[in-house]
MISE-365055 format. One record per residue (C-alpha): x, y, z; residue in three letters. Coordinates in pm, 1 decimal, padded with zeros to 6 digits. Example, Ala and Ser with C-alpha at 12.3 -4.5 7.8 and 13.67 -1.06 7.14 Angstrom:
@xx = 01230.0	yy = -00450.0	zz = 00780.0	residuo = ala .
@xx = 01367.0	yy = -00106.0	zz = 00714.0	residuo = ser .
# end
This chain:
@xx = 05918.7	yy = 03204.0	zz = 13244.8	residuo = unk .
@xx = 05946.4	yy = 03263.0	zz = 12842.3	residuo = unk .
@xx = 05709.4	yy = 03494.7	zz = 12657.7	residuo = unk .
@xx = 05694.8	yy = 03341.7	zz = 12306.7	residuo = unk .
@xx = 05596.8	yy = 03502.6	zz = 11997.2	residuo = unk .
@xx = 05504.3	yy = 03335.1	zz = 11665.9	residuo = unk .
@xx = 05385.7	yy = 03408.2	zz = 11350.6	residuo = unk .
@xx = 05215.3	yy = 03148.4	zz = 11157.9	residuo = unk .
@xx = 05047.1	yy = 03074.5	zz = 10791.9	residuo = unk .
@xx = 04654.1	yy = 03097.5	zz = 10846.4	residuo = unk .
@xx = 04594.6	yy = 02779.0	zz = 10793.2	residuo = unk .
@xx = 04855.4	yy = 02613.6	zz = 11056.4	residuo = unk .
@xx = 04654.1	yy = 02820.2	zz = 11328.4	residuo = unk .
@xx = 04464.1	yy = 02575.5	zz = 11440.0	residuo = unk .
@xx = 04699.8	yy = 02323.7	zz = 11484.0	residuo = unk .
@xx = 04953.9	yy = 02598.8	zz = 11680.8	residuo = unk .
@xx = 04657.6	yy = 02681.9	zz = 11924.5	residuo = unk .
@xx = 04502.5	yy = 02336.5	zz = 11978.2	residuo = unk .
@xx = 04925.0	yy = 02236.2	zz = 12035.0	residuo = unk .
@xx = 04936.2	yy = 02531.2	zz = 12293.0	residuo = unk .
@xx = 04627.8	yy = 02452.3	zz = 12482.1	residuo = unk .
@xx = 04696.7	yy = 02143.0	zz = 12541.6	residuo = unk .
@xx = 05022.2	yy = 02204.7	zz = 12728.8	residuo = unk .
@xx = 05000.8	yy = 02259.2	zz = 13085.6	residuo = unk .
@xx = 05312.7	yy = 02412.8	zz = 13031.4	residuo = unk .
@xx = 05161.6	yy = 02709.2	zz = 12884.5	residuo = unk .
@xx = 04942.8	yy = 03003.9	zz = 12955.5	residuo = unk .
@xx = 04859.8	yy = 03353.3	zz = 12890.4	residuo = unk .
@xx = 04788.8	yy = 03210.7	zz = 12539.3	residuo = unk .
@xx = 04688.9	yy = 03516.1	zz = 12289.2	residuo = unk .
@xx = 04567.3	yy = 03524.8	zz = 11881.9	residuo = unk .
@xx = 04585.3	yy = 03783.4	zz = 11618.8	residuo = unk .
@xx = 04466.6	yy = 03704.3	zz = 11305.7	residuo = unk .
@xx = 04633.3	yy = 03877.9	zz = 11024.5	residuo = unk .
@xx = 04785.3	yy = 04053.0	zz = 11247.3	residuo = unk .
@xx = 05100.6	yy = 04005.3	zz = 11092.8	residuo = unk .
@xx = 05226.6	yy = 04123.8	zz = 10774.6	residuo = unk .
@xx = 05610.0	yy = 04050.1	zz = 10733.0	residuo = unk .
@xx = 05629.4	yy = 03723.4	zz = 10690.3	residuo = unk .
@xx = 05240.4	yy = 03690.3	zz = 10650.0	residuo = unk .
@xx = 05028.7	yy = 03526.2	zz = 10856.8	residuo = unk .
@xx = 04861.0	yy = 03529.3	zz = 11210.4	residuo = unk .
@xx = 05005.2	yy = 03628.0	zz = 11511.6	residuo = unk .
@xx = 04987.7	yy = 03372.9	zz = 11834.9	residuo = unk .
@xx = 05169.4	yy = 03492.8	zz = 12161.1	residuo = unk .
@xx = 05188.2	yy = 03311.1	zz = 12502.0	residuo = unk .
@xx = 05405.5	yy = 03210.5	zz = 12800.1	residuo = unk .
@xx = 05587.6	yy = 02935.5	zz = 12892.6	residuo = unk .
@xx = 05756.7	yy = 02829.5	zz = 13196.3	residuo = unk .
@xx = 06081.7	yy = 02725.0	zz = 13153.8	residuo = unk .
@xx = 06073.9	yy = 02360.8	zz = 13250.0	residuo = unk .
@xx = 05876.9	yy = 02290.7	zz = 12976.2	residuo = unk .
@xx = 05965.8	yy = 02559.6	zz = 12713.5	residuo = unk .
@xx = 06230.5	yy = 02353.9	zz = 12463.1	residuo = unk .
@xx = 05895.2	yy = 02075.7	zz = 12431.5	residuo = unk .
@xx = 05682.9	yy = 02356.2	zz = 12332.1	residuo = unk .
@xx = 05982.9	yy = 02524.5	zz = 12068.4	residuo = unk .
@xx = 06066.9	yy = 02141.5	zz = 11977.3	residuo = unk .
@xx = 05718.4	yy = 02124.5	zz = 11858.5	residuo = unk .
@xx = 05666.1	yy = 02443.8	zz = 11690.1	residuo = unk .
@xx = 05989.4	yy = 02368.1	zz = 11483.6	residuo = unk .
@xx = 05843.1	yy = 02038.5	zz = 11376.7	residuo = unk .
@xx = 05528.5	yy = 02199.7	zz = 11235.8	residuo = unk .
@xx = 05796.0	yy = 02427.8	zz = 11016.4	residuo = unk .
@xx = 05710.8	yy = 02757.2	zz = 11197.3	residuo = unk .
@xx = 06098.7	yy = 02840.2	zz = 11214.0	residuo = unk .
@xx = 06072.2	yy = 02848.2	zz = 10836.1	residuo = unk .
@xx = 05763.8	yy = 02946.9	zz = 10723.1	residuo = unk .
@xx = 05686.3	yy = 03207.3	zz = 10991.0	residuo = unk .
@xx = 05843.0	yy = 03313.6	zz = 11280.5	residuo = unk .
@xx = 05948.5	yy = 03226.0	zz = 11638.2	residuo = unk .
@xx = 06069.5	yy = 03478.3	zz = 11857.7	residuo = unk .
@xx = 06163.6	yy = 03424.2	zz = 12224.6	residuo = unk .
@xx = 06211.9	yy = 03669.5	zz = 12570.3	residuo = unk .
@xx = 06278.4	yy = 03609.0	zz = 12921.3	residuo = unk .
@xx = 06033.3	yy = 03694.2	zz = 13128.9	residuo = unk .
@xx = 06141.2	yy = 03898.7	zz = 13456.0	residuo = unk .
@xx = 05810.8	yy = 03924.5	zz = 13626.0	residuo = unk .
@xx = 05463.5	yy = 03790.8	zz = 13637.4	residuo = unk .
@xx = 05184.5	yy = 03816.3	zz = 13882.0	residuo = unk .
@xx = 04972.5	yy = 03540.1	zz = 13755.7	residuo = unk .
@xx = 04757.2	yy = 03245.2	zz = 13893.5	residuo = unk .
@xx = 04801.3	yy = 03117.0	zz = 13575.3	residuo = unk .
@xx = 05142.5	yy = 03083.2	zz = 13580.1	residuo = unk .
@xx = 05165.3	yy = 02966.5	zz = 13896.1	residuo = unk .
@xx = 04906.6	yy = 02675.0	zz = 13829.0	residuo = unk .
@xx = 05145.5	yy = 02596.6	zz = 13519.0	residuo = unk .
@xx = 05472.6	yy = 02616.5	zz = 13716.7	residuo = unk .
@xx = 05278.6	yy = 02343.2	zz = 13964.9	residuo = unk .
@xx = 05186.5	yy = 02141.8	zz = 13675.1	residuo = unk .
@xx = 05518.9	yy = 02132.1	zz = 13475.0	residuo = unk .
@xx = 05769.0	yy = 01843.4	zz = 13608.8	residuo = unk .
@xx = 06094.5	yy = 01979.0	zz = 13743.9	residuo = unk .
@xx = 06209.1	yy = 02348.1	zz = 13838.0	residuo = unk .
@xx = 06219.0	yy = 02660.0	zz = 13651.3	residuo = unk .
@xx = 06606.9	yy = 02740.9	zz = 13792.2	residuo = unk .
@xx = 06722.7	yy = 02384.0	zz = 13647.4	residuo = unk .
@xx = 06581.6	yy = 02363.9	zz = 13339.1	residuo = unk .
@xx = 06767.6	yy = 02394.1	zz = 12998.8	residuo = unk .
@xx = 06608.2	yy = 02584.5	zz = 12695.3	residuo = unk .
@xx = 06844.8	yy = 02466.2	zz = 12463.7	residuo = unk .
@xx = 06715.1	yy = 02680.9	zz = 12122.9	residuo = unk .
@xx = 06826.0	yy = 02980.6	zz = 12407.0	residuo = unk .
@xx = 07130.9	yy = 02817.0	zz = 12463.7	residuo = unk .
@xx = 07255.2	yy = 02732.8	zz = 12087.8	residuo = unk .
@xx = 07114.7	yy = 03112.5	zz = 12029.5	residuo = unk .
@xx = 07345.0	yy = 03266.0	zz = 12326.9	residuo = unk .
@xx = 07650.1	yy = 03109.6	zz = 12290.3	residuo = unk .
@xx = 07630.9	yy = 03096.8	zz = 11891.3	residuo = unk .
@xx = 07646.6	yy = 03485.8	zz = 11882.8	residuo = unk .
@xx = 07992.5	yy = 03448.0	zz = 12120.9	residuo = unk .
@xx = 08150.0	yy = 03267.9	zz = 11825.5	residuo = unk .
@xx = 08152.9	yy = 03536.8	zz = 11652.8	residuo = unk .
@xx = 08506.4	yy = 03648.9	zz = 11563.4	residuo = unk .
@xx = 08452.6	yy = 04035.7	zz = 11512.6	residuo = unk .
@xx = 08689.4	yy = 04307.5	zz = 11581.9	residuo = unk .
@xx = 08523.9	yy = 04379.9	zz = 11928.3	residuo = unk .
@xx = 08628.0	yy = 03999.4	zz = 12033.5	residuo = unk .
@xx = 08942.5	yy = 04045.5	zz = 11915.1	residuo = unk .
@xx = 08993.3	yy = 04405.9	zz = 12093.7	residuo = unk .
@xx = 08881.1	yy = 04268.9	zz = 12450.1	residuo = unk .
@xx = 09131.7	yy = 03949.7	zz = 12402.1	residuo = unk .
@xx = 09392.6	yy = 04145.3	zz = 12349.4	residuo = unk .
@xx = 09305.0	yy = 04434.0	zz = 12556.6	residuo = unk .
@xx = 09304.1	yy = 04111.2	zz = 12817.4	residuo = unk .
@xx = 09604.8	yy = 03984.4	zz = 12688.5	residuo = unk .
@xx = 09806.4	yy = 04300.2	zz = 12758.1	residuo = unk .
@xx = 09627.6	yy = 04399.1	zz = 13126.7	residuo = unk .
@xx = 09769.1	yy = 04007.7	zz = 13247.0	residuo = unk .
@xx = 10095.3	yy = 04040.2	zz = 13099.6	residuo = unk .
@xx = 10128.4	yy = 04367.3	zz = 13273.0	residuo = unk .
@xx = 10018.9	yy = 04190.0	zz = 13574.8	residuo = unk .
@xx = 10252.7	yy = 03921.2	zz = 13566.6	residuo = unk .
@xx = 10584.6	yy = 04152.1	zz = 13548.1	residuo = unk .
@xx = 10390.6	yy = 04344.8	zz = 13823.8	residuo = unk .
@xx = 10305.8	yy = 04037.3	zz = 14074.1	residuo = unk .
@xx = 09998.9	yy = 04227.6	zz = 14060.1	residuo = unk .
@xx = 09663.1	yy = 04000.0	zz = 14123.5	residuo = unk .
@xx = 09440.8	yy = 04278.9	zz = 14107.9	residuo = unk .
@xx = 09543.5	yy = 04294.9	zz = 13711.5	residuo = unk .
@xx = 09536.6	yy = 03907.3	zz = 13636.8	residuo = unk .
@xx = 09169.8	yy = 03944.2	zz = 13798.0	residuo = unk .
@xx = 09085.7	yy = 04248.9	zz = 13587.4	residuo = unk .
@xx = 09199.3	yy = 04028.9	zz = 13273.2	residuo = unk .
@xx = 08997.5	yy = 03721.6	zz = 13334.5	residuo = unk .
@xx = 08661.9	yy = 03935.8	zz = 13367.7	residuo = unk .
@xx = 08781.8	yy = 04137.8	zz = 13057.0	residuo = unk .
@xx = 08889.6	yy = 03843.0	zz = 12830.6	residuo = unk .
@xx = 08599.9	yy = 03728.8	zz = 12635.5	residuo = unk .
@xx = 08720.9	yy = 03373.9	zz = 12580.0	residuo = unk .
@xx = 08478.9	yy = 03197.4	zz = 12807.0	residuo = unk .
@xx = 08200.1	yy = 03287.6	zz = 12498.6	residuo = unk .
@xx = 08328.4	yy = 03074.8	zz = 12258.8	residuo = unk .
@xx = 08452.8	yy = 02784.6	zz = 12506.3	residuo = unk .
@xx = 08070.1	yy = 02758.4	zz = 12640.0	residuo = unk .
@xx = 07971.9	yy = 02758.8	zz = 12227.7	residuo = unk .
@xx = 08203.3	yy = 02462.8	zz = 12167.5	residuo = unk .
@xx = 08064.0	yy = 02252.4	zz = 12425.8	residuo = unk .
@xx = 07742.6	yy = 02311.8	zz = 12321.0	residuo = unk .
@xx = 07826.1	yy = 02203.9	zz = 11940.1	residuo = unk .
@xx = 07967.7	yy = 01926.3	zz = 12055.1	residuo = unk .
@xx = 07650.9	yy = 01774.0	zz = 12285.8	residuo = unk .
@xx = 07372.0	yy = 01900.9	zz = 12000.8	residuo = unk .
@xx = 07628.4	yy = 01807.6	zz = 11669.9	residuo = unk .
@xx = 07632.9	yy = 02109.0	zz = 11548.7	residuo = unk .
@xx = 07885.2	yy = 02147.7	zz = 11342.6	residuo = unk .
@xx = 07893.3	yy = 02535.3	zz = 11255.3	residuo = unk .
@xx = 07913.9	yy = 02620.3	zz = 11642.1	residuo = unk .
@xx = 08230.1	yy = 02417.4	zz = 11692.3	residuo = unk .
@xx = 08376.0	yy = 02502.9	zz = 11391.5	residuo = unk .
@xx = 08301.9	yy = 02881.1	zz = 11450.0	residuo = unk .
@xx = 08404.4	yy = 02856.5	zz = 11874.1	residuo = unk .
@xx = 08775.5	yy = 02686.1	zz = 11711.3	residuo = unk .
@xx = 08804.5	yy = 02972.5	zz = 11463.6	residuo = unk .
@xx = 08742.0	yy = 03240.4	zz = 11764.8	residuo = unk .
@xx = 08959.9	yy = 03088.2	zz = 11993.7	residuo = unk .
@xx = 09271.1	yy = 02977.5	zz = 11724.1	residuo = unk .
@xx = 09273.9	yy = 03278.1	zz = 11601.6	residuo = unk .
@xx = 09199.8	yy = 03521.6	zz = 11916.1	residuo = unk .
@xx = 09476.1	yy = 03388.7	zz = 12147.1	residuo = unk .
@xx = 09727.1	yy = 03393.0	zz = 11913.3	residuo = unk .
@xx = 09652.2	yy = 03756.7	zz = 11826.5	residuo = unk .
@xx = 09645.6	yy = 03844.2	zz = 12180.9	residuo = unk .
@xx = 09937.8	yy = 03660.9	zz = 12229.7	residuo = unk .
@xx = 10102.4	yy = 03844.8	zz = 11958.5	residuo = unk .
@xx = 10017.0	yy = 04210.5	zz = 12048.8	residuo = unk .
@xx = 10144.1	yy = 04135.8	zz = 12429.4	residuo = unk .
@xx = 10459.1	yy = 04000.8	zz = 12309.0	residuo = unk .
@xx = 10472.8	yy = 04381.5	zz = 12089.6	residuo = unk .
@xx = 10356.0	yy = 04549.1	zz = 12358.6	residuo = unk .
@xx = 10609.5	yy = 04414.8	zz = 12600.2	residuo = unk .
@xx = 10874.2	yy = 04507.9	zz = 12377.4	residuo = unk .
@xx = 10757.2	yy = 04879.2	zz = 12348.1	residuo = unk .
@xx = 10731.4	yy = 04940.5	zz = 12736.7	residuo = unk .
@xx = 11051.4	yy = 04735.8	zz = 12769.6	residuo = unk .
@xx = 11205.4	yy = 04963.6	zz = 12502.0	residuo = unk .
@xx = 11044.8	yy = 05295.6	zz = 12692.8	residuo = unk .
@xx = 11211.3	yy = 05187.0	zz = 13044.2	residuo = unk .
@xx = 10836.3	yy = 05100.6	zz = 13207.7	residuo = unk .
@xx = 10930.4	yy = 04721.1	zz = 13241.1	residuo = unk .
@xx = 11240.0	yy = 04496.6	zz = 13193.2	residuo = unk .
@xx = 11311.7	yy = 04141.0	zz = 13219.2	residuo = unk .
@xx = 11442.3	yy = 04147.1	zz = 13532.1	residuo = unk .
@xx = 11099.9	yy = 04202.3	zz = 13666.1	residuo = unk .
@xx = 11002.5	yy = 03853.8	zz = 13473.5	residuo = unk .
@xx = 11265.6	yy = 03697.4	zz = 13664.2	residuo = unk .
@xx = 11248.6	yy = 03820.8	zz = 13990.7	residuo = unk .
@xx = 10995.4	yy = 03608.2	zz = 14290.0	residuo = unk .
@xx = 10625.7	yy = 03665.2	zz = 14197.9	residuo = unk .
@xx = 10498.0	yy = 03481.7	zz = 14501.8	residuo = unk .
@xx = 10124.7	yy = 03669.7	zz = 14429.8	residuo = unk .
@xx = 10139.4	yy = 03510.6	zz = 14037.3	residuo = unk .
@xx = 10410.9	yy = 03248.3	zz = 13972.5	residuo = unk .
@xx = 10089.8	yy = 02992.1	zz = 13981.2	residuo = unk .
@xx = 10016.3	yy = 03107.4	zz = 13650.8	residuo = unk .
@xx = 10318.1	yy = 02967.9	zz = 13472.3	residuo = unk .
@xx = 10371.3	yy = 02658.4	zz = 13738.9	residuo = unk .
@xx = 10046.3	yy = 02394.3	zz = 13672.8	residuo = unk .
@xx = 10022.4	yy = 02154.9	zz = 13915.2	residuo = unk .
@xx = 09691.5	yy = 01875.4	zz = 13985.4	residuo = unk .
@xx = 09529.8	yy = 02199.1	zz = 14151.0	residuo = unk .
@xx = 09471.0	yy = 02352.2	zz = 13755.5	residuo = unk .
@xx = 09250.5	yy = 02061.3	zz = 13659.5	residuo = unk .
@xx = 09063.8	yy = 02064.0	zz = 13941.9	residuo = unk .
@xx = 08983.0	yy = 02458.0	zz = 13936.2	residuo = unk .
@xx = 08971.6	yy = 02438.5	zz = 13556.2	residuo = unk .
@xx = 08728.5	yy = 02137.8	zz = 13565.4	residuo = unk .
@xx = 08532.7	yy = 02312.0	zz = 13860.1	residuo = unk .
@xx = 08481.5	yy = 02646.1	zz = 13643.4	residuo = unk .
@xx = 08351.9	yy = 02451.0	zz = 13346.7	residuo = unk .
@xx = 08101.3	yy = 02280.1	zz = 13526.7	residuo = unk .
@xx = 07987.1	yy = 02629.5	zz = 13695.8	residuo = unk .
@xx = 08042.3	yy = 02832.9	zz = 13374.6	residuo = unk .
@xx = 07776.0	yy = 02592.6	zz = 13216.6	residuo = unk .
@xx = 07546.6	yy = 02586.9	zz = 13477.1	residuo = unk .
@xx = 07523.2	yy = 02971.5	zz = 13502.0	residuo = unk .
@xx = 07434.3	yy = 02998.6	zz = 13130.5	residuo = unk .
@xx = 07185.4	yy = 02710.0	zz = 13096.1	residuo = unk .
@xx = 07046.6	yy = 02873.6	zz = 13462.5	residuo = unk .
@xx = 07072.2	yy = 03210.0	zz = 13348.5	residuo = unk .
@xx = 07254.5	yy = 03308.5	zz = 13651.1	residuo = unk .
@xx = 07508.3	yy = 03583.3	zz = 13482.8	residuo = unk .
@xx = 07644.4	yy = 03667.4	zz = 13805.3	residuo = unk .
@xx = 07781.6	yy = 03307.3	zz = 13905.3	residuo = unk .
@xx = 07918.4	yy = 03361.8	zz = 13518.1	residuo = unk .
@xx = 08126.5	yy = 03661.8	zz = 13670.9	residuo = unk .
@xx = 08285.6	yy = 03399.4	zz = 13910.4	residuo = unk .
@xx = 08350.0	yy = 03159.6	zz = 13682.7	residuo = unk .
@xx = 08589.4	yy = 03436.3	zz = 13457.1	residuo = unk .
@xx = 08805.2	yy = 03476.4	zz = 13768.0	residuo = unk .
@xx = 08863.0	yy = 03131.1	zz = 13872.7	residuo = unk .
@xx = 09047.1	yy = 02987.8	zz = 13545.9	residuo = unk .
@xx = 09359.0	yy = 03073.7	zz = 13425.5	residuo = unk .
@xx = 09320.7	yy = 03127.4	zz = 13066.4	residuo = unk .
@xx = 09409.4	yy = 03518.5	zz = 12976.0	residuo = unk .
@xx = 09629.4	yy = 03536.3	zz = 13257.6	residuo = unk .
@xx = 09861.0	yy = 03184.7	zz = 13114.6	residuo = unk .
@xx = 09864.1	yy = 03353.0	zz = 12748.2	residuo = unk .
@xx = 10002.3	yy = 03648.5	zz = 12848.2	residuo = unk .
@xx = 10251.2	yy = 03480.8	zz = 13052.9	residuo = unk .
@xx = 10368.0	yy = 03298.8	zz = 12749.6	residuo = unk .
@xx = 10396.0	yy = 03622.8	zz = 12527.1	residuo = unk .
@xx = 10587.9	yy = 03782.5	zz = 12826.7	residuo = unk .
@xx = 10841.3	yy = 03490.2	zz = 12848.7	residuo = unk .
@xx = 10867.7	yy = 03501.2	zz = 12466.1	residuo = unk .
@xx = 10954.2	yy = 03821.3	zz = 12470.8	residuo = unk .
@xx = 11206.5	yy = 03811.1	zz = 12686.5	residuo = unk .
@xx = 11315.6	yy = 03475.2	zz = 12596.4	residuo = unk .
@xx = 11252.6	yy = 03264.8	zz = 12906.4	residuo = unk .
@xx = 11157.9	yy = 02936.5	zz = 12785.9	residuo = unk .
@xx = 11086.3	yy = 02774.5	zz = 13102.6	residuo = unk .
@xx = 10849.1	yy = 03023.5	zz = 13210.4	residuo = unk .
@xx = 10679.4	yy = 03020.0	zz = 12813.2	residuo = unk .
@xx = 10647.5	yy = 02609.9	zz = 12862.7	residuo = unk .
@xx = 10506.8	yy = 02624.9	zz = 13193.7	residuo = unk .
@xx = 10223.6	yy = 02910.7	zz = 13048.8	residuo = unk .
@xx = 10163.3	yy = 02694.6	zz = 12801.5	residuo = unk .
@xx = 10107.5	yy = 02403.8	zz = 12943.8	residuo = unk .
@xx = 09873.5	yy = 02575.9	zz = 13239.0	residuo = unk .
@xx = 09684.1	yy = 02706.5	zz = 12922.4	residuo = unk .
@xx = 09634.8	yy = 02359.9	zz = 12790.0	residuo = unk .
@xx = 09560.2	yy = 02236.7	zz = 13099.7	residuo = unk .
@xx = 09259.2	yy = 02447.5	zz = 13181.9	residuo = unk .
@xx = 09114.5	yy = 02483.7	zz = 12828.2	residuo = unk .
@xx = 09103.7	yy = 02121.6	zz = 12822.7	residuo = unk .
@xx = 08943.0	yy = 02095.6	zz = 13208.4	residuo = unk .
@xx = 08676.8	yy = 02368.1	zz = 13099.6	residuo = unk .
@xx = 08559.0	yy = 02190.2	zz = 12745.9	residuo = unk .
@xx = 08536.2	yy = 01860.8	zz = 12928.7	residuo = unk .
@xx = 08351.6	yy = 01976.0	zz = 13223.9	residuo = unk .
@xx = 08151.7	yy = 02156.5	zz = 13014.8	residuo = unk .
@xx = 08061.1	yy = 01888.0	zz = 12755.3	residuo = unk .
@xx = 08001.3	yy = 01656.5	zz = 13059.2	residuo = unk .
@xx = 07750.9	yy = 01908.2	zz = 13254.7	residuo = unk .
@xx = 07559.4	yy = 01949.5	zz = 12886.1	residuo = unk .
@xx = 07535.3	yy = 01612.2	zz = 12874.8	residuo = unk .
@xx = 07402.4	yy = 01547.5	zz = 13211.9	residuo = unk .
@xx = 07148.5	yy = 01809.9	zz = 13148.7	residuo = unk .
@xx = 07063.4	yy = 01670.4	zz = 12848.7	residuo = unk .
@xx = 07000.4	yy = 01361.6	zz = 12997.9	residuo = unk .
@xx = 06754.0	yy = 01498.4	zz = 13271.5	residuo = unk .
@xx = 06575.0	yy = 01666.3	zz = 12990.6	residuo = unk .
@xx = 06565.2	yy = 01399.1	zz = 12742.0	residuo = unk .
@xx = 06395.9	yy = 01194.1	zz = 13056.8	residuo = unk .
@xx = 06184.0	yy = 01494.6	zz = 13161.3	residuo = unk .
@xx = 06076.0	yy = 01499.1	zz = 12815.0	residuo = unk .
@xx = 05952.8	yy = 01157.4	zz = 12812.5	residuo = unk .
@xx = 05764.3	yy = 01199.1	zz = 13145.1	residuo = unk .
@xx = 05513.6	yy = 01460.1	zz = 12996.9	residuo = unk .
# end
């Protein structure tokens, strides 16, 4: 369940409350007038179960409320209410499955964002794997996928690609063209510093890494998983289950397959850099698919959900 906040002009109040009552969708329905005093206007408040919540924002953003006044949205965590049982009952489909897609565009538009702190945990990612990978060390390459905030602006593209919006896909590219390469970058440094203080050498690079030669050797396999973690990286956000998110990090090998391309730069092992590479490609491209065909699934279901109300 939502709880939904909106300010709105005086005069649009009776068309917000009459368009809230009439919802089955929503209860616990509340009005302040004049309450509200930056932007002006009245304040209406009320919650919404989830299955039917983007109808109800839909409709607010048609009567301008977005502009003119306000619309402000929070997750509800508990509520002991007939009410919103009788309204969970009423609403078509299931809480757990349904897709509040002004939450989504919201969520994953603030991942685009490519601010120092993104770049610090991509290359504090980065640097972890490609320590990992010259220490055949799995425990690191797992540490780097939950560290490496990459999935963010993957999720955002997918998104901007199902709803058109151009800003989120332009923003996602910008985060990730620019982010890996940095990362990339500072490994490839970084390898030469603790190559140049005796901690690692290329020997290491080229010795049997049974635990983490996958990363650099792609094979069907890295679709599959990659495809796999897309669909499940999607369906945890739009289900707002963050822990199956968690999962999803350590399943694809993103992080890990840029820092094994930095490490065979810097020691100038093309084979292994080609292999990286390609194992990045691979499961960027399986995770942007999946994703963009789970959205559109979704959207589907909800476009038809829509319809049945």
């Amino acid at each position: 369940m939502l709880h939904v906040r909106v300010i709105a002009p005086g005069e649009r109040t009776p068309e917000v409350l009459s368009l809230l009552t009439a919802d089955t969708a929503v209860t616990h329905v509340v009005v302040l007038a004049g309450a509200a005093h930056s932007p002006q206007g009245d304040v209406l408040e009320f919650d919404v179960v989830r299955e039917g919540a983007s109808t109800v924002l839909d409709q607010l953003q048609e009567l301008g409320l977005d502009r003119d006044g306000a619309i402000v949205v929070e997750r509800v965590q508990t509520s002991l209410s007939a009410s919103a049982d009788a309204a969970a009952r009423d609403t078509p489909g299931l809480g757990v499955d349904a897709v509040v897609w002004e939450e989504i565009e919201q969520q994953t538009g603030e991942e685009t964002t490519l601010s120092a702190s993104f770049l610090a945990f991509m290359i504090i990612a980065t640097v972890i794997a490609g320590i990992g990978v010259l220490l055949d060390q799995p425990i690191l390459i797992v540490g780097s996928m939950v560290v490496g905030p990459e999935f963010g602006p993957l999720a955002a593209l997918c998104v901007g690609v199902v709803q058109r919006k151009t800003v989120l896909v332009r923003n996602s590219l910008l985060a990730l063209g620019v982010g890996f390469p940095v990362g990339m970058a500072v490994t490839v440094l970084a390898v030469w510093l603790l190559t140049a203080a005796g901690l690692v050498d290329k020997s290491m690079l080229l010795d049997e890494r049974p635990l983490t030669d996958f990363i650099w050797r792609p094979d069907a396999l890295s679709w599959v998983v990659g495809f796999l973690g897309g669909v499940a990286g999607i369906l945890s956000l739009t289900s707002a289950k963050a822990g199956t998110l968690v999962g999803v990090l350590i399943s694809v090998t993103t992080v890990p397959a840029a820092a094994n391309v930095a490490v065979a730069v810097a020691y100038g092992v093309r084979s292994e850099a080609s292999g990286s590479a390609l194992q990045l490609v691979i499961n960027l491209a399986a995770i942007i698919s999946a994703g963009v065909l789970t959205l559109i699934v979704q959207q589907t279901v909800w476009k038809w959900t829509h319809r049945a109300r």
